[in-house]
PAZAPA-4460 file (N, C-alpha, C; in steps of 0.05 Angstrom, whole numbers, plus 32768, in hexadecimal, padded with zeros to 4 digits):
% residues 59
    n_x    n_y    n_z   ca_x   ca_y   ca_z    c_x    c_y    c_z   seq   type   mol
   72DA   8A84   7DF1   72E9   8A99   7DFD   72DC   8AA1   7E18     1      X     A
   72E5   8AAE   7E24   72E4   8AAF   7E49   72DB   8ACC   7E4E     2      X     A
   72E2   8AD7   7E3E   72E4   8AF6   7E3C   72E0   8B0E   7E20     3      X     A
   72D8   8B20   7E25   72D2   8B2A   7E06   72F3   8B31   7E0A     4      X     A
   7307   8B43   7E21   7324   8B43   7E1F   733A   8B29   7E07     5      X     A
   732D   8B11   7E10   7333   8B00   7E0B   7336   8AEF   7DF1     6      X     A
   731F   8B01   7DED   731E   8B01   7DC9   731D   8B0F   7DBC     7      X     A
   7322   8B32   7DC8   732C   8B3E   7DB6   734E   8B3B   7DB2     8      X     A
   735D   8B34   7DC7   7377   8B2C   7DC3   737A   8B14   7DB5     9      X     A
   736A   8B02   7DAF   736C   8AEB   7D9A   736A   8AF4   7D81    10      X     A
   7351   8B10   7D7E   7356   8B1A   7D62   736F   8B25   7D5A    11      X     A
   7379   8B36   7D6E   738F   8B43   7D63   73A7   8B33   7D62    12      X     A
   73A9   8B1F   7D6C   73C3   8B05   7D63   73B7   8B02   7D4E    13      X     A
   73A2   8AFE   7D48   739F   8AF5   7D27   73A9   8B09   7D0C    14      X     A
   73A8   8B22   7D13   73AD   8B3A   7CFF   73CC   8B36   7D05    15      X     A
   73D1   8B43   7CEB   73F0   8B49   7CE1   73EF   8B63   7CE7    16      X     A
   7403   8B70   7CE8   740B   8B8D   7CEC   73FB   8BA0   7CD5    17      X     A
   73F9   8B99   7CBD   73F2   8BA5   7CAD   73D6   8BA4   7CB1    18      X     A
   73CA   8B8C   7CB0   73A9   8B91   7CC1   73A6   8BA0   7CCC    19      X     A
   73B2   8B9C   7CE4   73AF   8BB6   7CFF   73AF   8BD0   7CEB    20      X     A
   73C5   8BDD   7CDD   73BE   8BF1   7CD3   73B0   8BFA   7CC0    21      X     A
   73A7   8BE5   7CAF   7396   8BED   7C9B   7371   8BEF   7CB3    22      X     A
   7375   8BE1   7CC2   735D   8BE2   7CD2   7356   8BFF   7CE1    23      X     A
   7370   8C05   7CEA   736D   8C23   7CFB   7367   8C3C   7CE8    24      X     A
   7371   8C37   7CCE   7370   8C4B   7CBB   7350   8C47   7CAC    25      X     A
   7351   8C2E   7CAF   7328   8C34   7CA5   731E   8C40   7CC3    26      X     A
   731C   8C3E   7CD7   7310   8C3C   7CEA   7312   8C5F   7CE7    27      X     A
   7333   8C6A   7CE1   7333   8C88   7CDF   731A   8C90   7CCE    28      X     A
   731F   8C8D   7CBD   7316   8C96   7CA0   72F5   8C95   7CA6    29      X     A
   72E6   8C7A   7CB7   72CE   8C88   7CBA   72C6   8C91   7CD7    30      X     A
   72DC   8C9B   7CE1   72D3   8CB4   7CF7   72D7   8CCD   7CE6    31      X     A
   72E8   8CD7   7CD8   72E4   8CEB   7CCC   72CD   8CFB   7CB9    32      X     A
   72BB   8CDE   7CB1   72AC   8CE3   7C9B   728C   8CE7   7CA8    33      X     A
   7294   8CE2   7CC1   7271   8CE5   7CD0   726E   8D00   7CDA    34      X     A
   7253   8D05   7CD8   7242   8D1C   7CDA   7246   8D20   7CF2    35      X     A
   7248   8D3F   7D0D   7247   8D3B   7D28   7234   8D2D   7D34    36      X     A
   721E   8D32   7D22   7205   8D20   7D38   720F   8CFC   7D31    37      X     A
   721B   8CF6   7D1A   7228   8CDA   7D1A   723C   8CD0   7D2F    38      X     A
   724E   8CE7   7D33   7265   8CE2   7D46   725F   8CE6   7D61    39      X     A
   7244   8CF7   7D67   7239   8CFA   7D87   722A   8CE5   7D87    40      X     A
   721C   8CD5   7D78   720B   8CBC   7D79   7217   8CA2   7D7B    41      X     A
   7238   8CA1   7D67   7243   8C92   7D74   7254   8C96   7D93    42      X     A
   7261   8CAF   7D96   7270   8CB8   7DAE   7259   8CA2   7DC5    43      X     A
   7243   8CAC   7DBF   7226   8CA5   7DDC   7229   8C86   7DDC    44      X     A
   7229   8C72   7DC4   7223   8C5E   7DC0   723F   8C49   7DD2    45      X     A
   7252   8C53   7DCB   726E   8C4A   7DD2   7274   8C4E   7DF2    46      X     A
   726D   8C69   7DFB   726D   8C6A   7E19   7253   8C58   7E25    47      X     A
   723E   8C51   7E1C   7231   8C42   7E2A   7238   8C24   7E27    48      X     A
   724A   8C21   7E07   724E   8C02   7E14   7261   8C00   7E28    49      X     A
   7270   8C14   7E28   7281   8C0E   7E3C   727F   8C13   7E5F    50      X     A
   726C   8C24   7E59   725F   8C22   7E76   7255   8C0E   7E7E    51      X     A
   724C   8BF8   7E72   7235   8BDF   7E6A   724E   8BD5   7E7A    52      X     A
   7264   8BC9   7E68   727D   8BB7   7E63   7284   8BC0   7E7E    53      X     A
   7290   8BD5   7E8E   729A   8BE0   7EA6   7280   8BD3   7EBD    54      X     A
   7274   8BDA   7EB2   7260   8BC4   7ECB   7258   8BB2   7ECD    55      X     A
   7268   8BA1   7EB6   7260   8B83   7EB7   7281   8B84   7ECD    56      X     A
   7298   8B83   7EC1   72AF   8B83   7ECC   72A9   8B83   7EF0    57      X     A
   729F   8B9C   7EFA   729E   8BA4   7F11   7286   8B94   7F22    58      X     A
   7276   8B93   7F16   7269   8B7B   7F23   726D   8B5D   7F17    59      X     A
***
């Protein structure tokens, strides 16, 4: 694959509709269940990869 874009759109051709939703509904289910310092530790972790990812892009 050429791109992480690239393969995350290869994953999602692979899922069925019902994947997709059973996937977003776990994904709910454990944001709800984390502690704030869980969800501020992930919130921190997620903005830096994507800061990371945005600066690979841009340079």
């Amino acid at each position: 694959m050429a791109s992480t874009k690239e393969y995350l759109d290869f994953i999602m051709e692979q899922l069925s509709d019902l994947d997709e939703v059973v996937i977003a509904l776990y994904q709910w289910l454990q944001l709800q269940r984390r502690s704030p310092e869980e969800y501020e530790a992930w919130f921190d972790g997620v903005a830096k990869e994507c800061e990371i990812l945005e600066l690979k892009i841009v340079f």
